[in-house]
C-alpha positions in Angstrom: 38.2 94.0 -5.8 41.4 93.2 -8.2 40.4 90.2 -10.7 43.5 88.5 -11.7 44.2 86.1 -14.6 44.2 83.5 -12.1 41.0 84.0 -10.6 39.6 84.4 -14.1 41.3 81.1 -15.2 40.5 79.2 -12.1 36.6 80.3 -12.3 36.4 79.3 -16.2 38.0 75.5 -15.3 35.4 75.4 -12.5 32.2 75.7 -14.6 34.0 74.2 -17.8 34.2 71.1 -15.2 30.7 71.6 -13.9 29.0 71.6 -17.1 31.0 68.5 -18.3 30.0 66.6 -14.9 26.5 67.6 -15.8 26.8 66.1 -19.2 28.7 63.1 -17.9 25.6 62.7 -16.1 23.2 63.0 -18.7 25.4 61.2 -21.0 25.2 58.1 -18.3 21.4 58.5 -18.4 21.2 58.3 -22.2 23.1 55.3 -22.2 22.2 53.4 -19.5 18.1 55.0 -19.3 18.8 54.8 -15.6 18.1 58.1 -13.5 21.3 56.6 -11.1 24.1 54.9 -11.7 24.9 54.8 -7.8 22.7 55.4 -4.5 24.8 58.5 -3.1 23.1 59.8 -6.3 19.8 59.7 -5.2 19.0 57.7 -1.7 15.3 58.4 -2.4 15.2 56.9 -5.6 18.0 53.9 -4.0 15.5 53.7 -1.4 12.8 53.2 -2.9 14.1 50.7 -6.2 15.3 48.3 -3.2 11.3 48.1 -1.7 9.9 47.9 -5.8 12.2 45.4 -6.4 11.8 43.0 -3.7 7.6 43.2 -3.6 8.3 42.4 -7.4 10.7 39.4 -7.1 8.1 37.9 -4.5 5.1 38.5 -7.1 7.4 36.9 -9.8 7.7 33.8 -7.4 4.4 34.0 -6.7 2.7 34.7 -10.1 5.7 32.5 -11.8 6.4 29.5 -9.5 4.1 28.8 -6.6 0.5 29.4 -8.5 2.2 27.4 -11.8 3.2 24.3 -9.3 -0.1 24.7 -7.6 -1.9 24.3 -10.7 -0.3 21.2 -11.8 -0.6 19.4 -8.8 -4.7 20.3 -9.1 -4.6 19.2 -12.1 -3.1 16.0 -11.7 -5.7 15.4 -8.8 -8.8 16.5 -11.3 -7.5 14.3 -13.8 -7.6 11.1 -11.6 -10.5 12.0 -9.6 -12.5 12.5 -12.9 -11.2 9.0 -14.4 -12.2 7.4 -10.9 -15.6 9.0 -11.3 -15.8 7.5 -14.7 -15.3 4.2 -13.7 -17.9 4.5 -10.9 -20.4 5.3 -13.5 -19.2 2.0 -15.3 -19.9 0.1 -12.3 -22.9 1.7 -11.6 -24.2 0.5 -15.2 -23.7 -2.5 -14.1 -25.0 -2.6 -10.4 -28.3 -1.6 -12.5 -28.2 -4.2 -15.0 -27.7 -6.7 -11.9 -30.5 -5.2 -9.8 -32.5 -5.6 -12.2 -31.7 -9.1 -13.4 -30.7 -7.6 -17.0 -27.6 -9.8 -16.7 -27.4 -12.4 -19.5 -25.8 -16.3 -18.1 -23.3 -15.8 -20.5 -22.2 -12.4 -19.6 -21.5 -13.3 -16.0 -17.7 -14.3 -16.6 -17.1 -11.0 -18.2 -18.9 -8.9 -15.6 -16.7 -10.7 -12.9 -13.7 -9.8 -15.2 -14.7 -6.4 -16.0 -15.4 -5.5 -12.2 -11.9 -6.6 -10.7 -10.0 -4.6 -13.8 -12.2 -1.6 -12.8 -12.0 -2.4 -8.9 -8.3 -2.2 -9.6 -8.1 0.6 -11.7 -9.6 2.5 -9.4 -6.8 2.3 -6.3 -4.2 2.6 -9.1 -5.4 6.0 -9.8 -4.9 6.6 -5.9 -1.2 6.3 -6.5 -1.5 9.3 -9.3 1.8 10.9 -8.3 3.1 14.8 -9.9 6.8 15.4 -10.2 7.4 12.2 -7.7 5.1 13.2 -5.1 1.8 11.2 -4.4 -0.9 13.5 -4.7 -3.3 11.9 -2.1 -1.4 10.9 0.5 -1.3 13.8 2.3 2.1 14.5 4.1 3.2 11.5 3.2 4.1 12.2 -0.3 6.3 9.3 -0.7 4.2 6.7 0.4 1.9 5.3 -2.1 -1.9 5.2 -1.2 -2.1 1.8 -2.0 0.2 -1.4 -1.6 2.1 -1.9 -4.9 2.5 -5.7 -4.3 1.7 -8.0 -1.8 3.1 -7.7 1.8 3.2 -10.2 4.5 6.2 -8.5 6.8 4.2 -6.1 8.7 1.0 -6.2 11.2 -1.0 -4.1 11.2 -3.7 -3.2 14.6 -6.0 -1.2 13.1 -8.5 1.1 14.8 -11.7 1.6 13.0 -14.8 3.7 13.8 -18.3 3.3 12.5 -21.9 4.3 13.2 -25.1 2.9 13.5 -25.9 3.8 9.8 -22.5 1.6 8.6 -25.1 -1.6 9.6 -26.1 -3.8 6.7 -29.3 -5.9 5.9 -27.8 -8.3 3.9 -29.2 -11.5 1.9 -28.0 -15.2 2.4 -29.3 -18.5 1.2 -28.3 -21.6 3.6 -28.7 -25.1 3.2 -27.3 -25.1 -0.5 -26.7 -28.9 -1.7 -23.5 -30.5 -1.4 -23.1 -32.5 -4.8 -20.4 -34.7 -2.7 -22.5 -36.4 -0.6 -24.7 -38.4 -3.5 -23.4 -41.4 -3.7 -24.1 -43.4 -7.0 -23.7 -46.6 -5.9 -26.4 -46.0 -2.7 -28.4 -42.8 -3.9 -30.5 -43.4 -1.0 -27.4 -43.2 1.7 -28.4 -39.6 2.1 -31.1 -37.7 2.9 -31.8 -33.4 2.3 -34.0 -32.6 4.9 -33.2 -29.4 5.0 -33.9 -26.8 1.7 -32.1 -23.9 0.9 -33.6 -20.9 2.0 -33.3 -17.2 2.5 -31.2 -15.9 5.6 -31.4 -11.5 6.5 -28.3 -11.2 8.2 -27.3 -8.1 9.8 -23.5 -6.9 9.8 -20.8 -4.8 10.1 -18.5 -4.6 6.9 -14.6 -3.7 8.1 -12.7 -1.8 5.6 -10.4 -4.9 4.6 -11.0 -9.0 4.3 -8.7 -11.7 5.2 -8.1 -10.3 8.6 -6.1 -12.0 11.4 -7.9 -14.6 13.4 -8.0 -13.9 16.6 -5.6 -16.7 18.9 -8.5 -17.0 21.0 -12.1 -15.7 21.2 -12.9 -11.9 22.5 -9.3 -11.0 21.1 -10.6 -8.4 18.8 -11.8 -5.4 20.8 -15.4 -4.0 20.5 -16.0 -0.4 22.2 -19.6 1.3 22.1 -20.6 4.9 22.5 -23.6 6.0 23.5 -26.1 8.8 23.0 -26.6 12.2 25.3 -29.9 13.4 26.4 -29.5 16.0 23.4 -29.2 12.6 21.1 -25.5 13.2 20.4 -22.6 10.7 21.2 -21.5 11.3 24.2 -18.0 12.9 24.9 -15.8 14.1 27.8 -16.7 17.4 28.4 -12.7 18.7 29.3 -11.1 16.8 25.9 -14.2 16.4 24.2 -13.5 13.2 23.0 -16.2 10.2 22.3 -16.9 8.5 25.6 -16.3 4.3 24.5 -17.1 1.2 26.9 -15.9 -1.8 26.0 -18.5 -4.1 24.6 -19.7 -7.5 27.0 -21.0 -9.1 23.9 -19.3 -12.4 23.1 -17.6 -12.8 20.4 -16.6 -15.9 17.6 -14.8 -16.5 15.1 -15.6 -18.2 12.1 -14.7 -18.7 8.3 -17.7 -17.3 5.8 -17.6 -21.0 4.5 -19.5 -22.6 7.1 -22.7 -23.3 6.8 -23.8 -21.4 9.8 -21.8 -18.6 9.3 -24.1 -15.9 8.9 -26.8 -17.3 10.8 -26.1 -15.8 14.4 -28.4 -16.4 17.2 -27.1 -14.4 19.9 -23.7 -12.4 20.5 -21.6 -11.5 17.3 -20.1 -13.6 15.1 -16.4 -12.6 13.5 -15.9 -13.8 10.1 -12.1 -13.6 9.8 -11.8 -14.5 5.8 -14.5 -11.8 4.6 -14.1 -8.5 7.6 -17.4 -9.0 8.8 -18.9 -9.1 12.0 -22.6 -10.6 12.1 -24.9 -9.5 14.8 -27.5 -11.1 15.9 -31.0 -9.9 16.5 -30.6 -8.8 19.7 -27.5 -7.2 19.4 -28.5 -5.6 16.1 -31.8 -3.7 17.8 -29.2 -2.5 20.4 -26.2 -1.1 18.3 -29.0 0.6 16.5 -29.4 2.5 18.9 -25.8 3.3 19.8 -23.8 6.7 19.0 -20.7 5.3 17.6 -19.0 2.1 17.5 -14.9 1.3 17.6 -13.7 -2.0 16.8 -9.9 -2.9 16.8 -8.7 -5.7 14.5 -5.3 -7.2 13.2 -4.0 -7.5 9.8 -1.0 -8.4 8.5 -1.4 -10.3 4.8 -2.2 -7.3 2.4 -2.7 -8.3 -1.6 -1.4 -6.1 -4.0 -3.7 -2.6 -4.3 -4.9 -3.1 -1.1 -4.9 0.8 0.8 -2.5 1.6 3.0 -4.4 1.6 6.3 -1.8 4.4 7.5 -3.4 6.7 5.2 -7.0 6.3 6.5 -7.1 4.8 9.9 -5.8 5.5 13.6 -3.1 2.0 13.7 0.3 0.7 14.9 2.8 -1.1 12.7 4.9 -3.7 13.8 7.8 -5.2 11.7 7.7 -9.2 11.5 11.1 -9.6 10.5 13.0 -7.1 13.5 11.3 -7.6 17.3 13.7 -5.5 18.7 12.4 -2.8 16.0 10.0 -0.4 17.5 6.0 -0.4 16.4 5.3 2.5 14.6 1.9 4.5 15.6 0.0 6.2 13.1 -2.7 9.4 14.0 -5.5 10.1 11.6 -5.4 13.7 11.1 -6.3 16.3 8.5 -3.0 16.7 6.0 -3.5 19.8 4.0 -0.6 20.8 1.9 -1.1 24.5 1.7 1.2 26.7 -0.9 2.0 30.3 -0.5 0.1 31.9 -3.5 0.5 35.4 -2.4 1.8 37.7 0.9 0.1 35.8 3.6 -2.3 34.3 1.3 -2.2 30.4 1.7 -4.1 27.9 -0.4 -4.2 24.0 0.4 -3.5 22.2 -2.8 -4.2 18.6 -2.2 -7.1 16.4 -1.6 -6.4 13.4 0.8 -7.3 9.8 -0.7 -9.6 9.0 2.3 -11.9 12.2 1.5 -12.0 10.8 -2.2 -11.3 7.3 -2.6 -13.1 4.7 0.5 -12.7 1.4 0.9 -16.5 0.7 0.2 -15.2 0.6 -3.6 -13.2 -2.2 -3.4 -15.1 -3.8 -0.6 -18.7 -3.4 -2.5 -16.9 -5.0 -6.0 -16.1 -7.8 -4.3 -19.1 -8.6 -2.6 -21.0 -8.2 -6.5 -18.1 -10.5 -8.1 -18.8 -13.0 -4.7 -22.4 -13.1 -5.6 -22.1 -13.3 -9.7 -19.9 -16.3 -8.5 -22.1 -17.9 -6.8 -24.7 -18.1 -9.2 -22.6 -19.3 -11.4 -21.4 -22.0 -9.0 -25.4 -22.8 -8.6 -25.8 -22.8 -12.6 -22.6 -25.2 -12.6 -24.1 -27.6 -10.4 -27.3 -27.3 -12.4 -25.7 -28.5 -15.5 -23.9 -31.1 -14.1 -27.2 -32.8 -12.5 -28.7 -32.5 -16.1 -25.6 -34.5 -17.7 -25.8 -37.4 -15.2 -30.0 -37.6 -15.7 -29.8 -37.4 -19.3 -26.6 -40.2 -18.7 -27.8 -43.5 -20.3 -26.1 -45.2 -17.6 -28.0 -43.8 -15.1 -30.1 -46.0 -13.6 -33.8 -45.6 -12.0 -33.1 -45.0 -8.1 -30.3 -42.8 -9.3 -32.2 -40.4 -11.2 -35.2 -40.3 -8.9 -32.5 -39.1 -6.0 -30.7 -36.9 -9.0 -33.8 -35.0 -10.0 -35.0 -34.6 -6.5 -31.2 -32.9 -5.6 -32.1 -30.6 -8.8 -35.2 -29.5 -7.7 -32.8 -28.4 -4.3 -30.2 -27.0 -6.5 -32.9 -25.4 -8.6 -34.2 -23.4 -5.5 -30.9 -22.8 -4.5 -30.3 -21.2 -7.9 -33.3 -19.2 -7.4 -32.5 -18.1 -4.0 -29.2 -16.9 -5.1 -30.0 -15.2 -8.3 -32.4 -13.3 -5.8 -29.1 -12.4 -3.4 -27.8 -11.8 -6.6 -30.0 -9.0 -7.3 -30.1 -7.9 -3.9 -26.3 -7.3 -3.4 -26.3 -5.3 -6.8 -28.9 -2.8 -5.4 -27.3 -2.9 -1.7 -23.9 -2.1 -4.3 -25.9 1.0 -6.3 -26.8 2.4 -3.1 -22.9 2.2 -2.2 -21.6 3.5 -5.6 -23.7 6.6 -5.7 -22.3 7.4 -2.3 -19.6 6.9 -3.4 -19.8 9.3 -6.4 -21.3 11.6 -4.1 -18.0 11.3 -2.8 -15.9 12.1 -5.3 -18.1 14.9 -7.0 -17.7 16.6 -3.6 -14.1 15.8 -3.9 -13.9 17.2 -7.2 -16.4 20.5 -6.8 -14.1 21.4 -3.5 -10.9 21.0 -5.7 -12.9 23.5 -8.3 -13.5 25.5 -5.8 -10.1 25.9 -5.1 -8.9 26.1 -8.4 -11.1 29.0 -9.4 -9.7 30.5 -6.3 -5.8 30.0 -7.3 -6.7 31.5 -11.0 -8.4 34.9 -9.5 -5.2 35.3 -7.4 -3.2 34.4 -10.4 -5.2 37.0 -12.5 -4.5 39.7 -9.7 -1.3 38.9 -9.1 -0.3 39.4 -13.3 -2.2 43.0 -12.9 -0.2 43.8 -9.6 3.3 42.4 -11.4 2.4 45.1 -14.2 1.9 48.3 -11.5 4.6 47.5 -9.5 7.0 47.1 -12.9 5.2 50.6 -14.0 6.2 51.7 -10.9 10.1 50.7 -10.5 10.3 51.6 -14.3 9.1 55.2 -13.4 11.2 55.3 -10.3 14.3 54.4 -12.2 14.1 54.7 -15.9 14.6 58.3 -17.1 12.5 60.1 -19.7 14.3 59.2 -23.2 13.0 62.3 -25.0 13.2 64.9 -21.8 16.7 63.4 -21.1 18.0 63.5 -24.9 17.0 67.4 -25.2 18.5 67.9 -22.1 21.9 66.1 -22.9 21.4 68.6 -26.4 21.1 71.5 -24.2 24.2 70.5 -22.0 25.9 70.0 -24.6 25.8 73.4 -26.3 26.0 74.8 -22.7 30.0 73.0 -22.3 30.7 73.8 -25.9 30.0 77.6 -24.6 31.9 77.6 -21.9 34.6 76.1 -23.8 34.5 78.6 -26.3 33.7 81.6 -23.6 36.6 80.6 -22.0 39.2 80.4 -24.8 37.9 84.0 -25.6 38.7 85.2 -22.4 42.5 84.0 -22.0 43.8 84.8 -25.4 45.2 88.6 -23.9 47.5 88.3 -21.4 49.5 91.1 -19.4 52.6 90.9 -22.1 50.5 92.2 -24.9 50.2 95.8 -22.7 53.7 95.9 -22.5 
């Protein structure tokens, strides 16, 4: 086979070009410490940086955005949760103090004071809101859990369900003296023939006060489930619902003011101004008895605080101010907020006010402040008897008929300090459920939290392997790569030098 010049020449350009597209290479590695610049290079290693990288970018999201945000919102709700269990065990001090009968006379005012601030404090920290979002409202992150001022253009029909066990024994004195009927000039125009005594009442507390009276009686709606053979409520065995009958009872209404307000002697009694309903005997022994009890009720004056009934009851809203504006119906239903914390790993981040915060707070408060009130209204009328016998103007017949009214008001004093006493215990027994409450609240959220931190833990190892991984799938060996780009190197300065060796003689230097 002839070899010519050509041949020779065309060979030597070949591997000279070779060996500096080899070097290139390496000299792009050394530079860049990637093993590719482009995926024609490798399609395996292409291949396979496209999956590492995208399973990292989601751990980054996940270990870096969604577990951070989940953590703060936790912590937000810990944070209020644990000041509203603080001030639960402030008004638990005092519920003992005034079970008891610790309470000093002239600490009364104060404890009334102190009671409303904490009452208050307590829904405010409902409204605990992180980065503009309430944290207990469920879905309904832009509605506050509580009313921030007073609101009088909406009803409300709210649907509320109880049990048997949401039946109180409660304490009331009747007959208290009415001061304005002595009359000094004819102390003997009237005549107390009846003393203030102790009243058991038995009642259902609704979740809010100063309810709507009804326009006529029987216009609030009472429904009544019974029990199975098995001694559970009865339910529709397709939806499984509760089975209700609308209650026959009759029904009044009447303000807490009246004298015979709590003293029912058959049917149930509606107390518009407090929420209550007051059974009597008869009905009492039988809603004992029952499986569950509905009652619906209208309200459409709401003070500032007050809870959004939205947010913790089954009701329909209807706008004052527009009729031709449509009522807006409200479902009770569990509102988790749940946040992606790893690949199809989800983790609900919120706790909903009504598993937390109840009405019984607010409710219970002012039934104590109610009671410290009206000992103080007794103690009030006390002193004022004393002034007018000790008054040197006060004749005989007026202070025989002024001490006999204080030996009334005296009783009634008694009798009320005793209510007193007995509200603040019914109140302990409230709070501590209520603490109950939030500590479940609060060990739930734990619970959770210790949850989102393992994940966050393994997620921070995982973002490590999988950047181990893409950086040995891509990255070149530093030391491997500079010895080879050395060895190249000498390789094209060989060929180059091979190559001017072998086209220094040509065919003219024969000749």
């Amino acid at each position: 086979m002839r070899i010519t010049n050509r041949m020779m020449t065309n060979n030597m350009l070949y591997n000279i070009n070779g060996n500096k597209n080899s070097l290139a290479v390496l000299e792009q590695q050394y530079a860049t410490g990637m093993k590719i610049q482009k995926p024609s290079e490798d399609p395996i290693v292409a291949v396979r940086a496209l999956k590492l990288r995208t399973n990292l970018s989601e751990l980054t999201q996940y270990h870096k955005k969604n577990i951070p945000d989940a953590k703060a919102w936790m912590d937000v709700t810990e944070s209020a949760l644990v000041v509203v269990n603080d001030i639960l065990t402030q008004v638990h001090t005092y519920c003992v103090q005034g079970a008891t009968g610790t309470i000093k006379e002239g600490d009364r005012d104060d404890i009334i004071k102190t009671l409303t601030q904490l009452k208050n404090q307590v829904y405010q920290e409902g409204d605990t809101n992180y980065a503009g979002r309430y944290v207990f409202t469920g879905y309904k992150t832009d509605t506050s859990l509580i009313f921030d001022e007073a609101q009088e253009h909406e009803k409300y029909l709210i649907t509320e369900n109880f049990t048997p066990v949401n039946i109180d024994t409660i304490k009331k004195t009747l007959n208290d003296c009415d001061m304005e009927l002595y009359d000094p000039d004819d102390p003997e125009s009237v005549e107390f023939t009846d003393k203030p005594n102790m009243h058991t009442a038995y009642r259902i507390r609704l979740a809010y006060d100063k309810v709507d009276s009804p326009e006529e009686d029987g216009n609030i709606v009472i429904r009544t489930a019974q029990l199975d053979e098995n001694g559970e409520v009865e339910r529709d065995p397709d939806t499984g619902e509760i089975i209700y009958e609308e209650s026959s009872e009759a029904i009044e209404s009447m303000l807490s003011t009246d004298p015979n307000a709590y003293q029912v002697e058959e049917g149930i009694r509606y107390l518009t101004d407090t929420g209550e309903l007051i059974l009597s005997p008869e009905v009492y022994e039988e809603w004992r008895h029952l499986g569950a009890i509905q009652i619906d009720y209208e309200k459409s004056e709401f003070a500032k605080n007050d809870l959004r009934p939205e947010h913790y009851f089954n009701c329909t809203v209807t706008d004052l101010t527009d009729e031709e504006k449509e009522p807006i119906v409200y479902t009770k239903e569990d509102q988790q907020i749940g946040y992606e914390i790893n690949f199809k790993q989800h983790l609900t981040i919120n706790t909903q006010g009504a598993d937390a915060i109840q009405h019984d707070v607010g409710r219970t408060i002012d039934e104590m402040v109610n009671a410290v009130n009206e000992v103080m209204a007794a103690q009030a009328k006390l002193d004022e008897l004393d002034q007018m016998i000790k008054d040197d103007n006060t004749t005989p017949e007026q202070k025989k008929k002024l001490e006999e009214m204080r030996e009334l008001v005296n009783t009634e004093y008694v009798l009320k300090t005793e209510a007193l006493q007995s509200a603040f215990s019914n109140a302990l027994t409230k709070i501590e459920k209520q603490q109950d409450v939030v500590n479940v609240a609060v060990s739930d959220l734990g619970a959770r939290y210790v949850r989102l931190e393992l994940t966050e833990s393994r997620l921070g190892s995982e973002k490590t392997d999988f950047e181990e991984l893409l950086s040995s799938n891509e990255d070149v060996d530093m030391v491997d790569t500079i010895i080879k780009y050395r060895s190249m190197q000498a390789i094209y300065n060989a060929s180059l030098s091979a190559a001017a060796q072998s086209v220094q003689t040509t065919l003219l230097d024969f000749l």
